[in-house]
C-alpha positions in Angstrom: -108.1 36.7 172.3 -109.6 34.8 175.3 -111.6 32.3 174.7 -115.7 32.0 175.0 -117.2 28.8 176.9 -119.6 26.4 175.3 -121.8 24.0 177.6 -123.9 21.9 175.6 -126.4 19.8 177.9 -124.5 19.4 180.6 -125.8 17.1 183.6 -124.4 17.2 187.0 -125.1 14.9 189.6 -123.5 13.4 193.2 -124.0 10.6 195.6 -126.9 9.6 192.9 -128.9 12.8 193.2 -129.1 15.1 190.3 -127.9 19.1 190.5 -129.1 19.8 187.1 -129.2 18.0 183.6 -129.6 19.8 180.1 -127.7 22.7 180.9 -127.0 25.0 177.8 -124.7 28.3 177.9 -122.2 30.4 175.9 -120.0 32.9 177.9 -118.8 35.7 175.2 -114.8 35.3 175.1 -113.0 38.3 176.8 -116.2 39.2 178.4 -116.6 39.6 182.4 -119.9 36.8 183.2 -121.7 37.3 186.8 -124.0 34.3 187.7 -126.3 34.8 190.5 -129.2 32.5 192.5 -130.4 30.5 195.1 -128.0 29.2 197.2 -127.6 25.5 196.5 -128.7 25.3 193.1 -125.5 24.7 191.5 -123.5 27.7 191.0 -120.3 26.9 192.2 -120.7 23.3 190.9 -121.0 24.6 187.0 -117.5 26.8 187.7 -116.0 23.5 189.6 -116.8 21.4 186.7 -115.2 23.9 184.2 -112.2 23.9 186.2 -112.3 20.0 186.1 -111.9 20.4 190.3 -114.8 18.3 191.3 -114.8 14.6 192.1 -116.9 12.0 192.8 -119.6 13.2 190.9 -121.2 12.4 187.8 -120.6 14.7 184.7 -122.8 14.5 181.3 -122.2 16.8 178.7 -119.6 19.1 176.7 -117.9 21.9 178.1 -115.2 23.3 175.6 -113.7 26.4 174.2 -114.7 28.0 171.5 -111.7 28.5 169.7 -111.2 24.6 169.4 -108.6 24.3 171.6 -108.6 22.1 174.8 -109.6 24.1 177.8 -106.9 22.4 180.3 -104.1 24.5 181.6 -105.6 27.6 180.1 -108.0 28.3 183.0 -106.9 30.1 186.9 -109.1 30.1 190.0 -109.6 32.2 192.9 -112.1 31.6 195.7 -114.0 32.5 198.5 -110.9 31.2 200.6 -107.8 33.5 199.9 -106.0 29.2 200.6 -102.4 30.9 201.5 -99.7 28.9 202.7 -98.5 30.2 206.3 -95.6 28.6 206.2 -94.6 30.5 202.7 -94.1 34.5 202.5 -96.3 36.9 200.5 -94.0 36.7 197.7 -94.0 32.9 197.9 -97.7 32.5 198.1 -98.1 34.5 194.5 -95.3 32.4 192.7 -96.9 29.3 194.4 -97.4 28.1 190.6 -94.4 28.8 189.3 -92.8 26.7 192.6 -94.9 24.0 192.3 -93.8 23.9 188.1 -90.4 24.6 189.5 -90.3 27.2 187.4 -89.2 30.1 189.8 -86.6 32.7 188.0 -85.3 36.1 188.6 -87.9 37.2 186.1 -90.8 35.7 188.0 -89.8 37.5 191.2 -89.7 40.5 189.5 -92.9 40.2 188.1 -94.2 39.4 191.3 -93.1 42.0 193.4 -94.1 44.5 190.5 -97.9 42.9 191.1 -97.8 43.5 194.5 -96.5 46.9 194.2 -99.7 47.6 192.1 -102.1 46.1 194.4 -101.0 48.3 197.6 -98.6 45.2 198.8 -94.9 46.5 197.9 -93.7 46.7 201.7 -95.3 43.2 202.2 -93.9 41.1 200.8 -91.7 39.3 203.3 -94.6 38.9 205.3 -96.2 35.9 206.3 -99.8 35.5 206.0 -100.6 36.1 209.6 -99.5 39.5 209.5 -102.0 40.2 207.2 -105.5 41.8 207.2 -108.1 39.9 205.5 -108.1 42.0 202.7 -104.6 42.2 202.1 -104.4 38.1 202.0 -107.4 38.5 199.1 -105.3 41.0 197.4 -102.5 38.2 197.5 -104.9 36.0 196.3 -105.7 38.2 193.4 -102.1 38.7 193.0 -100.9 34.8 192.4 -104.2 34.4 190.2 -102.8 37.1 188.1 -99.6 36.0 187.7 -100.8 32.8 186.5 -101.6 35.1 183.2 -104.6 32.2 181.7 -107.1 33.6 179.3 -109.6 32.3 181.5 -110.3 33.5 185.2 -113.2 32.0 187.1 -114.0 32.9 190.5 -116.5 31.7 193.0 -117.7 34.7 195.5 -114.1 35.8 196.2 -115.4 39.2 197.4 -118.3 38.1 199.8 -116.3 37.9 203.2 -114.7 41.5 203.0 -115.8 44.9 204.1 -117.8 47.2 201.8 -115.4 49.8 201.4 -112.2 46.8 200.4 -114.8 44.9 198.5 -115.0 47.8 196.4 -111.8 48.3 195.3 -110.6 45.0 195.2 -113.8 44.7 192.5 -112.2 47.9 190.6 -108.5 46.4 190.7 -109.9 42.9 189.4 -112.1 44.6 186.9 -109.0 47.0 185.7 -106.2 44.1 186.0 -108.7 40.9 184.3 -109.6 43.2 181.3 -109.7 40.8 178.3 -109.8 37.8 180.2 -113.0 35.6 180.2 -114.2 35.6 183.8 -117.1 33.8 185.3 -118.1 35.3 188.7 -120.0 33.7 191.0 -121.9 36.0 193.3 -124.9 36.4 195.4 -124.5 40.5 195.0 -126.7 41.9 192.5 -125.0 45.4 192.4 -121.4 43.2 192.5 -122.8 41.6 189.1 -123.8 44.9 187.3 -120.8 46.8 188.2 -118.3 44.3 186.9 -120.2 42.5 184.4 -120.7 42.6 180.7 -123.1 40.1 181.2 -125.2 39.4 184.2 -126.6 35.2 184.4 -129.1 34.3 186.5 -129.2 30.2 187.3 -133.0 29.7 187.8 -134.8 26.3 189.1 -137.5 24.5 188.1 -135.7 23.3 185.9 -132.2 24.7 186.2 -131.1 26.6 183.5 -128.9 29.5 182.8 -130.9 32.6 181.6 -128.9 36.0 180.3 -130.8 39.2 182.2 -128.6 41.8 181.1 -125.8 42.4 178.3 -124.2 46.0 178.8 -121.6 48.0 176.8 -120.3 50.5 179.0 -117.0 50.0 180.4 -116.3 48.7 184.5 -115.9 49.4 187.0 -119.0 50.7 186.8 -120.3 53.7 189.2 -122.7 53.0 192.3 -124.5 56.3 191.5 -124.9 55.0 187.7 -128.9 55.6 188.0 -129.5 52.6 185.0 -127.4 50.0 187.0 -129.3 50.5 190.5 -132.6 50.5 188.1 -131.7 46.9 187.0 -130.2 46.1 190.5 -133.9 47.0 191.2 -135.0 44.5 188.3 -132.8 41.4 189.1 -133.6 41.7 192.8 -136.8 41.1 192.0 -136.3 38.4 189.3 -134.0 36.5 192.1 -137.0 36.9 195.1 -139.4 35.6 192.3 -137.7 32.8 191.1 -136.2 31.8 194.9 -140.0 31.3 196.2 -140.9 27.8 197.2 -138.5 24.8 198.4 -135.6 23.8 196.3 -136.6 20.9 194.1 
């Protein structure tokens, strides 16, 4: 069983100034968690500091698993960024782990190439980077945070630069290949949110906190069509233009 995620007044702050302080949350273990709002008010900060990736800033606060057990080396990350290595093939950019662990065997490649071969990349994986289109190098990106295999996914708006019609079906291939994984998403797509999510966050200011707007129960990928997601894409549209009125504080 994946783990949930506990935050338990957590304070972020850099170069003196404070993102947020008392931030409380639980993210549901083996859940998919969307978490939407303003630009700048700390999104991709939170999923940083959960990672334990950011530096030079100030953290206050617990951020732990709920099962008891230390978060470290059970978490993976994929970003905006699809961050290959040109200099390394497709294959080599999704066993960059295991190279850098030096932990490379016959049975990684295999596993590999297998992941590839479901994502629509079997004939590419000799490739170099390059030769790619940008969502082929996501799906590569997908690919090496999959074969990580941690219990915990997060990933900050690693569908925003593509195309409509790729960003849709890398969101049904992550949705299908992350099931049972605890993911946080971070996302400024409303519709992206409902169609993945179990649970849809909305980071508010004035003060920043985290606020649940929607738990659902049916299983994702979830249809555009489905007439009760675009009613609450309606909903949290509006929530996000009410609460984004007025300066950042």
């Amino acid at each position: 069983m994946s783990p949930g995620i506990s935050l338990q007044n957590i304070g972020l702050g850099y170069a003196g100034q404070p993102l947020f302080s008392r931030l409380d949350g639980h993210f549901k273990g083996g859940c998919w968690h969307s978490i939407l709002g303003r630009s700048g008010v700390g999104k991709s900060s939170l999923l940083q500091s959960i990672a334990g990736l950011l530096s030079g800033t100030a953290l206050t606060g617990h951020i732990e698993a709920d099962d008891g057990l230390p978060l470290h080396d059970r978490i993976a990350w994929m970003g905006q960024r699809d961050a290959l290595l040109p200099w390394l093939t497709v294959e080599q950019n999704v066993l960059l782990g295991a190279r850098l662990r030096k932990q490379v065997s016959a049975q990684h490649q295999e596993r590999a190439n297998a992941m590839l071969g479901q994502l629509g990349l079997g004939g590419l994986a000799q490739s170099r980077p390059e030769h790619l289109s940008g969502g082929q190098r996501q799906r590569v990106a997908l690919a090496r945070t999959l074969m990580e295999d941690k219990p915990v996914v997060l990933m900050d708006e690693p569908f925003s630069a593509l195309d409509a019609i790729t960003k849709l079906q890398l969101q049904d291939l992550a949705a299908t290949l992350l099931h049972g994984k605890t993911v946080l998403l971070i996302t400024h797509d409303p519709l992206e949110a409902l169609r993945l999510s179990d649970h849809v966050w909305v980071m508010t200011e004035r003060p920043v906190v985290l606020k649940m707007m929607f738990a659902i129960d049916t299983p994702a990928p979830r249809a555009l069509e489905d007439t009760q997601i675009l009613s609450w894409q309606g909903q949290l549209l509006a929530y996000l233009q009410k609460d984004q009125e007025g300066p950042v504080l």
